[in-house]
N, C-alpha and C positions, 0 to 999 in steps of 0.2 A: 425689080420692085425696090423700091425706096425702104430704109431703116426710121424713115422720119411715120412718127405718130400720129403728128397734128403742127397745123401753122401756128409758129410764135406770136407771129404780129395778127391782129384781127380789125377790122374796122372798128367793132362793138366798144364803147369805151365801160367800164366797170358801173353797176348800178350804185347809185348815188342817194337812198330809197328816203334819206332825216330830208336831205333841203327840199325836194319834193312832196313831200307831205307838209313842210314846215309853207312853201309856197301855195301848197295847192289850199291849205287851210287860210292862209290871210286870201287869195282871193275868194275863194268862197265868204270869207267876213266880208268882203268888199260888196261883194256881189250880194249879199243878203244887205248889208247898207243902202246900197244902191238902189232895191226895191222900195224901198222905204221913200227914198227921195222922190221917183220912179210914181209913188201912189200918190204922195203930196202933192207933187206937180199936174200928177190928170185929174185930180179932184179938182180944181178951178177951171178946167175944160168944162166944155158944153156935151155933153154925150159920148163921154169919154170913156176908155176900153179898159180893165184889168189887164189885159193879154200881156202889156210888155212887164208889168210887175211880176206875174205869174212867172214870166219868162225866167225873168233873174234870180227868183228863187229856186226854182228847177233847176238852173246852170248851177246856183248856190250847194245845192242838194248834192249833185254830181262833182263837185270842187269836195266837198267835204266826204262824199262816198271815197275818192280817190285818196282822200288823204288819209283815207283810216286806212284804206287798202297798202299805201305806202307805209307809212307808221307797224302798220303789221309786220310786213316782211321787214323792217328794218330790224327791229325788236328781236324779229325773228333769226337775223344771219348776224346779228350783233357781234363780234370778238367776245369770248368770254375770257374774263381776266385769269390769268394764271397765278396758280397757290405757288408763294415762294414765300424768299426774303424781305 
């Protein structure tokens, strides 16, 4: 039997939780903009559908659910500063 604990090298690269959150928030902006243009443009349609607007604010929804989720744990495993000099 081996003295070794656990592998050094791992595929996994360390979570990276600000630019994630910081990303996943501007597309959700985007994606709620997007609806918006999304509604403008089928209202000059003839019998035209909510459904792709709905869409994009739902994707919007889930961009912003993820980024609070990211934001969280980030906040959360943050470095806390050390009392010194």
């Amino acid at each position: 039997m081996s003295d070794m604990s656990g592998p050094t090298l791992t595929l996994r690269t360390p979570p990276r939780y600000g630019r994630r959150a910081v990303w996943s928030a501007l597309a959700a902006l985007g994606l709620f903009g997007l609806s918006f243009c999304i509604d403008a443009a089928a209202a000059n349609q003839v019998g035209y559908s909510e459904m792709p607007a709905i869409w994009a604010r739902y994707l919007a929804a889930v961009a912003l659910y993820y980024a609070a989720i990211c934001s969280f744990r980030w906040l959360r495993h943050r470095p806390k500063a050390s009392k010194g000099i």
